[in-house]
mmJSON file of the N, C-alpha and C atoms, coordinates in Angstrom:
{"data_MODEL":{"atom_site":{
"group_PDB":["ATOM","ATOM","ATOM","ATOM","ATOM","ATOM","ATOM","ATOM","ATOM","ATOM","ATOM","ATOM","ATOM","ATOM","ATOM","ATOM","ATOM","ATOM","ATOM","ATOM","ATOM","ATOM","ATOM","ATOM","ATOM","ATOM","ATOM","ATOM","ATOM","ATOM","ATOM","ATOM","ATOM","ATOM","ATOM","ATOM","ATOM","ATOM","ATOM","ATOM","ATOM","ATOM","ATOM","ATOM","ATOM","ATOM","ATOM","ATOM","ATOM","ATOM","ATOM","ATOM","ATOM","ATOM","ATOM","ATOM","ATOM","ATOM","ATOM","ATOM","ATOM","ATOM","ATOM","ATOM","ATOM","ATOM","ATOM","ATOM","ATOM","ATOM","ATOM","ATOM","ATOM","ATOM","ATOM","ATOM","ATOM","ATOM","ATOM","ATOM","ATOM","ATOM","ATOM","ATOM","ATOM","ATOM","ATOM","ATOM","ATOM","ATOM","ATOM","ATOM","ATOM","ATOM","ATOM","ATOM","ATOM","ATOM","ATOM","ATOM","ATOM","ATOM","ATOM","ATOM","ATOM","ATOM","ATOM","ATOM","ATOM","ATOM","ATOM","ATOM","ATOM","ATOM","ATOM","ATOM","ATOM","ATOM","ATOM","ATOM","ATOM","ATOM","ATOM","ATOM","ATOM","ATOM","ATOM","ATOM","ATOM","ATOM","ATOM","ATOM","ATOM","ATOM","ATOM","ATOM","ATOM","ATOM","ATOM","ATOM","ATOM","ATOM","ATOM","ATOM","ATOM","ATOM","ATOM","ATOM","ATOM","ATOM","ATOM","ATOM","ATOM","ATOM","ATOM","ATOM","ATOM","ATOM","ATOM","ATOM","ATOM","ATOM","ATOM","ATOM","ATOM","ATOM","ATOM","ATOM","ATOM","ATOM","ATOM","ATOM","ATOM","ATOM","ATOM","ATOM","ATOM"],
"id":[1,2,3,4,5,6,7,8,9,10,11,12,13,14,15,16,17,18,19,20,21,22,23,24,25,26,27,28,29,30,31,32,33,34,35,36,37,38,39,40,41,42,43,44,45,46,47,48,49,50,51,52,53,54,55,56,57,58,59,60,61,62,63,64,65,66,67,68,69,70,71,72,73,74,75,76,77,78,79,80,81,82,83,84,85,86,87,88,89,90,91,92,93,94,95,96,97,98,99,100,101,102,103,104,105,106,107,108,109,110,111,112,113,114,115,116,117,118,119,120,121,122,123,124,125,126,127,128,129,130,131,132,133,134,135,136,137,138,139,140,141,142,143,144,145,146,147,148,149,150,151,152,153,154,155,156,157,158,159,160,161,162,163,164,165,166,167,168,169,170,171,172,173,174,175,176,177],
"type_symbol":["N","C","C","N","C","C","N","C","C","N","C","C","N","C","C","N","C","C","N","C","C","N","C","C","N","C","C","N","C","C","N","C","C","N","C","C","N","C","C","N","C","C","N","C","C","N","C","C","N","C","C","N","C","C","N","C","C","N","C","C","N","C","C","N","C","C","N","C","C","N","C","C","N","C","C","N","C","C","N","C","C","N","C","C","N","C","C","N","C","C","N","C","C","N","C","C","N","C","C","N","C","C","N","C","C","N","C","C","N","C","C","N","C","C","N","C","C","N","C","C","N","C","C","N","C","C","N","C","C","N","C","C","N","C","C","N","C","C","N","C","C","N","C","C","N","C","C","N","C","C","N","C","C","N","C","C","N","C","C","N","C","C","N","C","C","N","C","C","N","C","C","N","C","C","N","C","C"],
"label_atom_id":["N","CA","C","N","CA","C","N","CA","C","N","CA","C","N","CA","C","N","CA","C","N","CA","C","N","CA","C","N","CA","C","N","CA","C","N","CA","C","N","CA","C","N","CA","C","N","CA","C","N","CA","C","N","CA","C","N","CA","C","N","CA","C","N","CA","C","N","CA","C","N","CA","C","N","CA","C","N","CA","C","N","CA","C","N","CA","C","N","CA","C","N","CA","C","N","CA","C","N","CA","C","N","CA","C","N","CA","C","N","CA","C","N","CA","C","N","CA","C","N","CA","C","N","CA","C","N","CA","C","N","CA","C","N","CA","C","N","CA","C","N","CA","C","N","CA","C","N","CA","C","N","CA","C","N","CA","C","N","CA","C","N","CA","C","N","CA","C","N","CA","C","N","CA","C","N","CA","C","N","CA","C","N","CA","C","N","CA","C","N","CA","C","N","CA","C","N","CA","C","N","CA","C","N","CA","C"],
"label_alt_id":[null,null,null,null,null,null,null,null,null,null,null,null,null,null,null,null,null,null,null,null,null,null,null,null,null,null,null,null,null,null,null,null,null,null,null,null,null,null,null,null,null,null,null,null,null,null,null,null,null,null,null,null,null,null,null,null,null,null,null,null,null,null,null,null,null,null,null,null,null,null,null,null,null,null,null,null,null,null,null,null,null,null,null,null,null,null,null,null,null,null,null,null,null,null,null,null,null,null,null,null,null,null,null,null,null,null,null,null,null,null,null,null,null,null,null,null,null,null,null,null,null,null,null,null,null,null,null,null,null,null,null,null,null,null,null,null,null,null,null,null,null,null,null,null,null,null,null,null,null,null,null,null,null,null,null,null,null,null,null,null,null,null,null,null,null,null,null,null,null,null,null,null,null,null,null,null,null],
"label_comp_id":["UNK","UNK","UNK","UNK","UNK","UNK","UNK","UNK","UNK","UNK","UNK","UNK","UNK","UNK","UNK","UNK","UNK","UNK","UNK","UNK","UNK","UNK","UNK","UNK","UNK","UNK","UNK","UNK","UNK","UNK","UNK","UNK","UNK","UNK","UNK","UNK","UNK","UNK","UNK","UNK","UNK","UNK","UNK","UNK","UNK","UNK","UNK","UNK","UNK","UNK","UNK","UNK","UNK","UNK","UNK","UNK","UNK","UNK","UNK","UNK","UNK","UNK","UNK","UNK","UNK","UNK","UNK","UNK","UNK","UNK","UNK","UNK","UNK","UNK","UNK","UNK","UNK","UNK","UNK","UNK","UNK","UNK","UNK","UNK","UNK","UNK","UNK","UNK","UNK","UNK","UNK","UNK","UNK","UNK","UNK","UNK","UNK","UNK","UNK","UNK","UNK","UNK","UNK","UNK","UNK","UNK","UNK","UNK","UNK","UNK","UNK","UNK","UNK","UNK","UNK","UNK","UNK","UNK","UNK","UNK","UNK","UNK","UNK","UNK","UNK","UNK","UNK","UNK","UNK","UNK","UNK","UNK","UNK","UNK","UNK","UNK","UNK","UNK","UNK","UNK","UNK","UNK","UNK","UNK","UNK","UNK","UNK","UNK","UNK","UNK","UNK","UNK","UNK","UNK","UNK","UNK","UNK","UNK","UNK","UNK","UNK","UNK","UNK","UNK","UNK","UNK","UNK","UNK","UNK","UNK","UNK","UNK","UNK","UNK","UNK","UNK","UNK"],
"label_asym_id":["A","A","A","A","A","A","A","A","A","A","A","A","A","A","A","A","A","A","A","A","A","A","A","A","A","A","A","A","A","A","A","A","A","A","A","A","A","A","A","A","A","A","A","A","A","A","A","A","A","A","A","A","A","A","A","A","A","A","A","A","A","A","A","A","A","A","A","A","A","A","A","A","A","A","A","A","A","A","A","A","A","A","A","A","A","A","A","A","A","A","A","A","A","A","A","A","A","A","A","A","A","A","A","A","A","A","A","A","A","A","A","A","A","A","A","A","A","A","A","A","A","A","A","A","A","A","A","A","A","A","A","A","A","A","A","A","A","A","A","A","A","A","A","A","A","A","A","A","A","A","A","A","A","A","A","A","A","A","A","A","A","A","A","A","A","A","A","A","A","A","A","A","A","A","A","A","A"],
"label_entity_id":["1","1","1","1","1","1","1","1","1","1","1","1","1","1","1","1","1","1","1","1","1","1","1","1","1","1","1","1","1","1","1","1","1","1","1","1","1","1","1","1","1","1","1","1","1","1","1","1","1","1","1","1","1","1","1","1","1","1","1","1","1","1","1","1","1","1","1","1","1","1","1","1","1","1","1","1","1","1","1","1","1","1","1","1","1","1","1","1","1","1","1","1","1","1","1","1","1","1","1","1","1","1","1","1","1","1","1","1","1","1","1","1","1","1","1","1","1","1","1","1","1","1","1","1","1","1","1","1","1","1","1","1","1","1","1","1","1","1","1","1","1","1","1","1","1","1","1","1","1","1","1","1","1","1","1","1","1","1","1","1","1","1","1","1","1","1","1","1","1","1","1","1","1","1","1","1","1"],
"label_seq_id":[1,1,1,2,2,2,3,3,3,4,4,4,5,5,5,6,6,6,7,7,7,8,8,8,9,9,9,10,10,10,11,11,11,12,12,12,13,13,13,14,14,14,15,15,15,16,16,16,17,17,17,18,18,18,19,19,19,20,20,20,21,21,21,22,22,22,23,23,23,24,24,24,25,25,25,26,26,26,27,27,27,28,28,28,29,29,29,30,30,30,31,31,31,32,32,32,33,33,33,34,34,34,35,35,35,36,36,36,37,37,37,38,38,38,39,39,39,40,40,40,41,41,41,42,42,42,43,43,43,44,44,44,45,45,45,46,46,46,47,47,47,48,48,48,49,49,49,50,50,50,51,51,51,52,52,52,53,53,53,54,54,54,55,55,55,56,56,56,57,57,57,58,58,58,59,59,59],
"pdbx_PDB_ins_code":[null,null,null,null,null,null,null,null,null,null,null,null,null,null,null,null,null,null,null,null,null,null,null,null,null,null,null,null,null,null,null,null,null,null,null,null,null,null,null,null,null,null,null,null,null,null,null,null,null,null,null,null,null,null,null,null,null,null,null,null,null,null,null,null,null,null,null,null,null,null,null,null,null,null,null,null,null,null,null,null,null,null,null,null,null,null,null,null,null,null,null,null,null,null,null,null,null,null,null,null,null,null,null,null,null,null,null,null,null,null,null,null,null,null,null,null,null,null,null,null,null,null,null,null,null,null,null,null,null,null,null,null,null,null,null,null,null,null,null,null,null,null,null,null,null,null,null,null,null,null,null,null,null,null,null,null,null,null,null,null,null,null,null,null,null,null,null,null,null,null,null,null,null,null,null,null,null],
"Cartn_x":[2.651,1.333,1.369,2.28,2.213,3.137,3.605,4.167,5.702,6.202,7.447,8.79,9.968,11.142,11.475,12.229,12.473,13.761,14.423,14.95,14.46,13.168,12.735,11.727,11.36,10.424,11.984,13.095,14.064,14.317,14.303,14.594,13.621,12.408,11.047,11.287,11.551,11.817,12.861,14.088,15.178,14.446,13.435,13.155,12.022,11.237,10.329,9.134,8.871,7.808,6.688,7.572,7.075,5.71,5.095,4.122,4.837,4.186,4.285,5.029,5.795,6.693,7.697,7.571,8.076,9.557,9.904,11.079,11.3,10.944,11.21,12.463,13.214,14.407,15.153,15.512,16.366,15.562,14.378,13.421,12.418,12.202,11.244,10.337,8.887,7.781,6.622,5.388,4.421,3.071,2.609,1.074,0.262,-0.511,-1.009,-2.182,-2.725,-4.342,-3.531,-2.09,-1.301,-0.992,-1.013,-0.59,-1.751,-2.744,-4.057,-4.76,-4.683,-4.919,-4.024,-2.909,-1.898,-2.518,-2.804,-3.268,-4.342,-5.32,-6.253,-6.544,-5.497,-5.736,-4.754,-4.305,-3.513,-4.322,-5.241,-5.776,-6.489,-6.758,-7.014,-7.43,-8.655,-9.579,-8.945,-9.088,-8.636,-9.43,-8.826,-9.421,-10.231,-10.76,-12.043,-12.913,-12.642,-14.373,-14.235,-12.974,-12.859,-13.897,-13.58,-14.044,-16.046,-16.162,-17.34,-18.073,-17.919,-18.124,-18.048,-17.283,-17.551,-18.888,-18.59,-19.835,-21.379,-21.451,-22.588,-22.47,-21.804,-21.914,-22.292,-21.936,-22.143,-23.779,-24.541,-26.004,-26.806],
"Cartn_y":[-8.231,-7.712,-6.182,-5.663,-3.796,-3.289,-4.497,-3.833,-2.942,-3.368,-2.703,-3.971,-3.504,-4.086,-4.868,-6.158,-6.366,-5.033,-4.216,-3.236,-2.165,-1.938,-1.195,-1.493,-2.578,-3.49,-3.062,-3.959,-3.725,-2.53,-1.149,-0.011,0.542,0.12,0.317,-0.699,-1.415,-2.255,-2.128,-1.268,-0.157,0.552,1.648,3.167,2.692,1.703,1.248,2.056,1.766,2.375,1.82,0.686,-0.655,-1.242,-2.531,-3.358,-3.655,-4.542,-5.184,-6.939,-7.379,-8.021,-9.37,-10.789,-11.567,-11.752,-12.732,-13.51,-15.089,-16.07,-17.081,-17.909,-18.487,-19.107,-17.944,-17.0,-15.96,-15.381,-15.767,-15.434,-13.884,-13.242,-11.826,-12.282,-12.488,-12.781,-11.943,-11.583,-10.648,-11.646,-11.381,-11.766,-11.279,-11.783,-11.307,-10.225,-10.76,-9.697,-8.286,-8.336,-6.952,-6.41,-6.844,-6.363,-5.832,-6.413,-6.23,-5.133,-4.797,-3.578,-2.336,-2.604,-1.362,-0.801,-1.839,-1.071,-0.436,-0.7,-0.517,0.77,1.199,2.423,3.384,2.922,3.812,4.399,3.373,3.951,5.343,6.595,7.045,7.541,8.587,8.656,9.611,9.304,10.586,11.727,13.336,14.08,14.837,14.297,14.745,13.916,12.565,11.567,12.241,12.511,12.728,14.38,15.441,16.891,16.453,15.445,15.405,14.738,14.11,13.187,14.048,15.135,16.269,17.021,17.388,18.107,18.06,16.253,15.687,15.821,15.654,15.459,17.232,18.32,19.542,20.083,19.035,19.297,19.44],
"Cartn_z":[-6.268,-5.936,-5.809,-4.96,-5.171,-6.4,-7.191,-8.101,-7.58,-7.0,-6.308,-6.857,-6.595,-6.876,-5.289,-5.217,-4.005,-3.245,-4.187,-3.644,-2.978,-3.682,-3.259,-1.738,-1.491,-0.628,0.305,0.352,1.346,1.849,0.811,1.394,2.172,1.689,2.769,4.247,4.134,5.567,6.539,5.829,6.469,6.726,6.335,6.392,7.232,7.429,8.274,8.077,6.409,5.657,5.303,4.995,3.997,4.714,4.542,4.986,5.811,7.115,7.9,7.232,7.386,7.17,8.767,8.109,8.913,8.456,9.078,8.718,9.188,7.476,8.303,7.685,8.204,7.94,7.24,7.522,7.057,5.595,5.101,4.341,4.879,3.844,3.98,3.798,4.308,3.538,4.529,3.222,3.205,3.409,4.467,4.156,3.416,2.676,1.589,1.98,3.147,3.901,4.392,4.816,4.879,3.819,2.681,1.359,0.457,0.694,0.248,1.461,2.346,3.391,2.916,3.079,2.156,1.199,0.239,-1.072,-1.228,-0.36,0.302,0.844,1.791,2.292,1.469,0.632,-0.18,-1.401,-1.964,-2.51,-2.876,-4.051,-4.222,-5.585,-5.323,-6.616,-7.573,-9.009,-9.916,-9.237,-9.584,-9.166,-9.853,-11.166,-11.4,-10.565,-10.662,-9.832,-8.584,-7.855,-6.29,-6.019,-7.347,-7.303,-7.219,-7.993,-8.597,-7.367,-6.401,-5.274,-4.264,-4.31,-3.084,-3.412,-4.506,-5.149,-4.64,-5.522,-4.069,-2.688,-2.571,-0.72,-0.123,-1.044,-0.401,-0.8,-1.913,-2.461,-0.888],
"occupancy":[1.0,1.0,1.0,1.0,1.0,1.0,1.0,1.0,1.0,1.0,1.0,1.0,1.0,1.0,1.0,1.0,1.0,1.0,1.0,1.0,1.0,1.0,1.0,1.0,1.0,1.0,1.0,1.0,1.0,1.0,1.0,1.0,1.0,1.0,1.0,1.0,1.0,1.0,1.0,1.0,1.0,1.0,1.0,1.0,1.0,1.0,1.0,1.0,1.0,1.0,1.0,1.0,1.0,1.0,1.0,1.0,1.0,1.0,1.0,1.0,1.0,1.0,1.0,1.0,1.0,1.0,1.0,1.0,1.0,1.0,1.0,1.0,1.0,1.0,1.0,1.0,1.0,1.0,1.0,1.0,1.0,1.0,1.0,1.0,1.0,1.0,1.0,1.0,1.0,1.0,1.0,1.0,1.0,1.0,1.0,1.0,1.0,1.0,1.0,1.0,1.0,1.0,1.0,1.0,1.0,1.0,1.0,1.0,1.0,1.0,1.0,1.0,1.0,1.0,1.0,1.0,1.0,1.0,1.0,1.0,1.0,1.0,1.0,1.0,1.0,1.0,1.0,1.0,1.0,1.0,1.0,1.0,1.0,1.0,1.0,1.0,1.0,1.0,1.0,1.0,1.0,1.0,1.0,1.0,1.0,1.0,1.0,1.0,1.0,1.0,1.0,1.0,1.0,1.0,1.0,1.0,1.0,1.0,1.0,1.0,1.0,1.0,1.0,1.0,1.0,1.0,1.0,1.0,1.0,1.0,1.0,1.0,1.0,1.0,1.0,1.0,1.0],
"B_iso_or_equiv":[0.0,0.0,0.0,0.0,0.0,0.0,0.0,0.0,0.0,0.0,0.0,0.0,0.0,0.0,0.0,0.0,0.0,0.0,0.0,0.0,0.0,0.0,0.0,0.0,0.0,0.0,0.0,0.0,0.0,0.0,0.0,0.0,0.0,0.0,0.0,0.0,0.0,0.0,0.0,0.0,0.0,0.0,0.0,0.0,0.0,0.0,0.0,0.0,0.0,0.0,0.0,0.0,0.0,0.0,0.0,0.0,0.0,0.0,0.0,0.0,0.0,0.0,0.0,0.0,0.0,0.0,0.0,0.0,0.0,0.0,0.0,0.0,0.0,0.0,0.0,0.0,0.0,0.0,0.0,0.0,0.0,0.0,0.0,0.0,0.0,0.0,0.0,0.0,0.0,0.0,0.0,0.0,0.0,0.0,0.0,0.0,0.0,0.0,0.0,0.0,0.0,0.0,0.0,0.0,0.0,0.0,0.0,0.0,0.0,0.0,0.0,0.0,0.0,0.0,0.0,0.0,0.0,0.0,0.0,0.0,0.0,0.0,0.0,0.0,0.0,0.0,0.0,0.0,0.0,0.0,0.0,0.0,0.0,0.0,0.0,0.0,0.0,0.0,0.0,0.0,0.0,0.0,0.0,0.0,0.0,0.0,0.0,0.0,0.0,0.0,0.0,0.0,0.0,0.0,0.0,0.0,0.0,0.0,0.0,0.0,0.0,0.0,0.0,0.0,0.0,0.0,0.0,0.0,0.0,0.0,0.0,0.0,0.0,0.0,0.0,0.0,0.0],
"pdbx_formal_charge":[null,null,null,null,null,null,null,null,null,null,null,null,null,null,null,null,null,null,null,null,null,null,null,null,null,null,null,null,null,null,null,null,null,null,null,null,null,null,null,null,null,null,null,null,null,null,null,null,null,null,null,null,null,null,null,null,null,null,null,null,null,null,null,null,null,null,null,null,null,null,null,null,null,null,null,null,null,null,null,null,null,null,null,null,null,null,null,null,null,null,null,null,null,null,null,null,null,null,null,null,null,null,null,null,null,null,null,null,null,null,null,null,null,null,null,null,null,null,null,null,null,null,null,null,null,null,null,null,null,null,null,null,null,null,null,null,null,null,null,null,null,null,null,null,null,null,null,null,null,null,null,null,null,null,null,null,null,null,null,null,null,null,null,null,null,null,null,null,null,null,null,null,null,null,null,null,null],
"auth_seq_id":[1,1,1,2,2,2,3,3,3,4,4,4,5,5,5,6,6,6,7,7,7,8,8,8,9,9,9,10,10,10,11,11,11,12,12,12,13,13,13,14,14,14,15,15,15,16,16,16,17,17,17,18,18,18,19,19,19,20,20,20,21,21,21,22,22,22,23,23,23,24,24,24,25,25,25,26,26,26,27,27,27,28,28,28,29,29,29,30,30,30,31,31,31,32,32,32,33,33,33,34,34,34,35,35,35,36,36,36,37,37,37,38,38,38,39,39,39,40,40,40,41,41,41,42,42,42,43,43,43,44,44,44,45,45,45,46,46,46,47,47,47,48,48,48,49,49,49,50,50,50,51,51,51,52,52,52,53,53,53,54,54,54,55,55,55,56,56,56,57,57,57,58,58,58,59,59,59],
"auth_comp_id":["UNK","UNK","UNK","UNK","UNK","UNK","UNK","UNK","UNK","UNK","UNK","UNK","UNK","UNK","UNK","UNK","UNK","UNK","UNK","UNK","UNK","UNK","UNK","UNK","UNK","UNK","UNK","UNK","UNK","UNK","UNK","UNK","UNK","UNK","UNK","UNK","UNK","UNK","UNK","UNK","UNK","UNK","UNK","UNK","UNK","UNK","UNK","UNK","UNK","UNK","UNK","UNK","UNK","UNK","UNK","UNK","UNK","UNK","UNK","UNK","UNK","UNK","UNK","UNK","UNK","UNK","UNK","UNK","UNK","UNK","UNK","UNK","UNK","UNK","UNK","UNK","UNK","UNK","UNK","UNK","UNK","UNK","UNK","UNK","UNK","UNK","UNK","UNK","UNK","UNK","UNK","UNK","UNK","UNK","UNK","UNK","UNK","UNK","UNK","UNK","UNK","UNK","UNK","UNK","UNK","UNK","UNK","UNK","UNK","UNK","UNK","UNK","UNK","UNK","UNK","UNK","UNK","UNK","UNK","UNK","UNK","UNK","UNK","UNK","UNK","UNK","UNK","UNK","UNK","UNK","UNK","UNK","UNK","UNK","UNK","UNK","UNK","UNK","UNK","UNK","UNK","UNK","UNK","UNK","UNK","UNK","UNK","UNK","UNK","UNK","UNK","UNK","UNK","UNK","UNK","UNK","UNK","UNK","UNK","UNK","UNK","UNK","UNK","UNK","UNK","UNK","UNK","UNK","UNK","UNK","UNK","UNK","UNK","UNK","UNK","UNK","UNK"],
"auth_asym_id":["A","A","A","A","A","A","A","A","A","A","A","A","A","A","A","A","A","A","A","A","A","A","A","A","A","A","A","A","A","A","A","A","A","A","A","A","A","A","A","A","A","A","A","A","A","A","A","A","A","A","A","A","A","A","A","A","A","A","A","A","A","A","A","A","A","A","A","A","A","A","A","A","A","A","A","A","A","A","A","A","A","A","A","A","A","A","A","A","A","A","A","A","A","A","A","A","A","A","A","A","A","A","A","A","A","A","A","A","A","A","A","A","A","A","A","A","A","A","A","A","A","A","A","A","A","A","A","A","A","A","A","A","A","A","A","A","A","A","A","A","A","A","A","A","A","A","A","A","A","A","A","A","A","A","A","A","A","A","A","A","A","A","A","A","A","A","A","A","A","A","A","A","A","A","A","A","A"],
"auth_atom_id":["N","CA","C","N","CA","C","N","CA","C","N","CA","C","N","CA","C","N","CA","C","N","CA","C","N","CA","C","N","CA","C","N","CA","C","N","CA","C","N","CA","C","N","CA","C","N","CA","C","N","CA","C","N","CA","C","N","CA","C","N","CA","C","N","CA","C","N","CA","C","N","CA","C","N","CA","C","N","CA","C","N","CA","C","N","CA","C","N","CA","C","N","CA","C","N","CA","C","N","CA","C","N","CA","C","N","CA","C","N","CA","C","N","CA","C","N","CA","C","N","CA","C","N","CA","C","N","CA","C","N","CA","C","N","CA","C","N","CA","C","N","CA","C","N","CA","C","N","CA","C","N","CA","C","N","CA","C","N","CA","C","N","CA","C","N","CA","C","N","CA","C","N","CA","C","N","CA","C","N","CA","C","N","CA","C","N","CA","C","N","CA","C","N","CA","C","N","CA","C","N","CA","C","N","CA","C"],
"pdbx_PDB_model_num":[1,1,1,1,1,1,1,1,1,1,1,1,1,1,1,1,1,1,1,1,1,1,1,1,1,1,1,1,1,1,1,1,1,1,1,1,1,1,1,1,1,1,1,1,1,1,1,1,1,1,1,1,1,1,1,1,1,1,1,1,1,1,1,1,1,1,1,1,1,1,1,1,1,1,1,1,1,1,1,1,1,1,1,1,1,1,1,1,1,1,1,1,1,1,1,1,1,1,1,1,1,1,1,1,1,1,1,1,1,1,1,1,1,1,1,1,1,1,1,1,1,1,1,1,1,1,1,1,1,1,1,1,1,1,1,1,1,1,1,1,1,1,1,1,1,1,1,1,1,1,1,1,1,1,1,1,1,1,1,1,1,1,1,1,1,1,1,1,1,1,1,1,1,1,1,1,1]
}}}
């Protein structure tokens, strides 16, 4: 779903970067409504639409 490597998911969960994350039976697993919030607030606009969207807002 974020398109990441499980290496890279682990080095985020060392560096305590990553999503919010369980453990069940010695298993990593992601809820999907935390994974879908991540992407979520990570999101961002190219910066022409983002230039063009300030633009308005200063009319």
């Amino acid at each position: 779903m974020l398109g990441r490597s499980p290496d890279t998911l682990k080095r985020w969960r060392y560096e305590g970067t990553g999503p919010e994350y369980t453990v069940i039976n010695g298993r990593v697993a992601y809820d999907e409504l935390v994974l879908l919030e991540m992407i979520r607030a990570n999101t961002r606009l190219p910066s022409v639409r983002a230039a063009m969207e300030d633009n308005r807002g200063n009319l």
